[in-house]
C-alpha positions in Angstrom: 0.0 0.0 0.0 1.2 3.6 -0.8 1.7 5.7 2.1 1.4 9.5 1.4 2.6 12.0 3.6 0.0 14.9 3.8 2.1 17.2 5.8 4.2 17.0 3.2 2.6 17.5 0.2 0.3 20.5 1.5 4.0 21.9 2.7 5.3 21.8 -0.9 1.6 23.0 -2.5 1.3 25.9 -0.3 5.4 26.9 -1.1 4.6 26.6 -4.9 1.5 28.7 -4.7 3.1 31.6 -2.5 5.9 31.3 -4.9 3.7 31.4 -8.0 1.3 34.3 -6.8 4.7 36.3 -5.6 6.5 35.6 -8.9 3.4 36.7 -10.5 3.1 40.0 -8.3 6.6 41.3 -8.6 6.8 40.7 -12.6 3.1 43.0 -12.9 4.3 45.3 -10.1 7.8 45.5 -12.3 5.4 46.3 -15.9 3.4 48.6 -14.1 6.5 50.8 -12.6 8.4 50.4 -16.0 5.4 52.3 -18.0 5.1 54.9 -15.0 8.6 55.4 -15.7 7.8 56.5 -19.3 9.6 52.9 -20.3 6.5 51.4 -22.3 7.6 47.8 -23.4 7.2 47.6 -27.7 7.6 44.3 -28.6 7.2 43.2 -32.0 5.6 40.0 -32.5 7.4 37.0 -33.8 6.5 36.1 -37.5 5.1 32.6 -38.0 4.2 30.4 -40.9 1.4 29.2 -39.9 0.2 32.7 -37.7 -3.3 33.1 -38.4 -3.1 37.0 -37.1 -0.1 39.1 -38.0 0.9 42.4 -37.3 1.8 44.3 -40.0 4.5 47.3 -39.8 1.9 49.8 -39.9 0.1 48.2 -36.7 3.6 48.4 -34.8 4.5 51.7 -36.1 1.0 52.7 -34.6 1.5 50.9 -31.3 5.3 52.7 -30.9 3.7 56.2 -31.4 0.8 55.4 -28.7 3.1 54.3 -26.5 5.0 57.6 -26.9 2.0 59.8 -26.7 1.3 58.2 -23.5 4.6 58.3 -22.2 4.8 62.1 -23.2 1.1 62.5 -21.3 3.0 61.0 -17.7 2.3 63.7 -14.9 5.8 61.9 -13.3 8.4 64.6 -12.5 11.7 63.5 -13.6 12.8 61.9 -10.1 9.6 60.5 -9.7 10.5 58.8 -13.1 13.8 57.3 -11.6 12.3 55.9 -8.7 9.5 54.2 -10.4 12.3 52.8 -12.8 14.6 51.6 -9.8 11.4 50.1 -8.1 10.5 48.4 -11.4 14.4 47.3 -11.6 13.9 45.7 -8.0 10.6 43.9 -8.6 12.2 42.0 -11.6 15.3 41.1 -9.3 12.8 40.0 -6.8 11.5 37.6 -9.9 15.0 36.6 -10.9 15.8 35.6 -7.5 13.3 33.9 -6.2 12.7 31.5 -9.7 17.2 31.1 -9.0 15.9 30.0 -5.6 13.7 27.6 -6.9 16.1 26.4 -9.6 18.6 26.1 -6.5 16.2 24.4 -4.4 15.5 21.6 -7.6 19.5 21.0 -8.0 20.9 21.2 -4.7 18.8 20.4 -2.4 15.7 18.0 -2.2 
C-alpha cells in the first residue's frame, strides 16, 4: 500500500502557490513601474508560418507612437521617473531571484 505523507505534500503545495502568486506579483508590479517610468515595453511579435493573425508594420509603427504619446502624457516629474524605474528594476530582481531560488532548491537540495 502507498503511504502519502499529507504534511508534506500540502508543505510543498502551499510553497509553490506563494511562490507562484509572488512571482506573478513582482513581474506585474515591475510592468506597471516600467510604463510609470515613461519605459513602455514595444515588442514586435514574432512572424510565424502558420500565424493566423499578424501584425503588419503599420500596426507596430502605430502601437510605438501610442506608446510615446502616452509616455509624453506622464504627470511623473523627472525623479519621480527614476524611482519608479529603480522600483521596477527591484521587482524583476525580486522575480529573478526567487525562480534562481527555486532552480537552487531543484538542483541542490531536495
Amino acid at each position: 500500500m502507498i503511504a502519502v505523507d499529507w504534511t508534506s505534500f500540502l508543505q510543498v503545495f502551499a510553497a509553490a502557490l506563494l511562490g507562484a502568486v509572488l512571482v506573478v506579483f513582482f513581474y506585474a508590479m515591475g510592468l506597471r513601474l516600467l510604463v510609470r517610468a515613461g519605459r513602455v515595453p514595444v515588442v514586435a511579435p514574432a512572424t510565424f508560418t502558420d500565424a493566423i493573425a499578424v501584425v503588419t508594420d503599420k500596426q507596430r509603427r502605430r502601437a510605438e507612437k501610442a506608446a510615446a504619446k502616452a509616455a509624453k502624457k506622464n504627470p511623473l516629474t523627472p525623479g519621480q521617473k527614476r524611482v519608479a524605474l529603480y522600483g521596477a528594476y527591484a521587482c524583476f530582481s525580486v522575480c529573478a531571484l526567487a525562480v534562481l531560488a527555486g532552480l537552487i532548491l531543484i538542483v541542490v537540495g531536495h
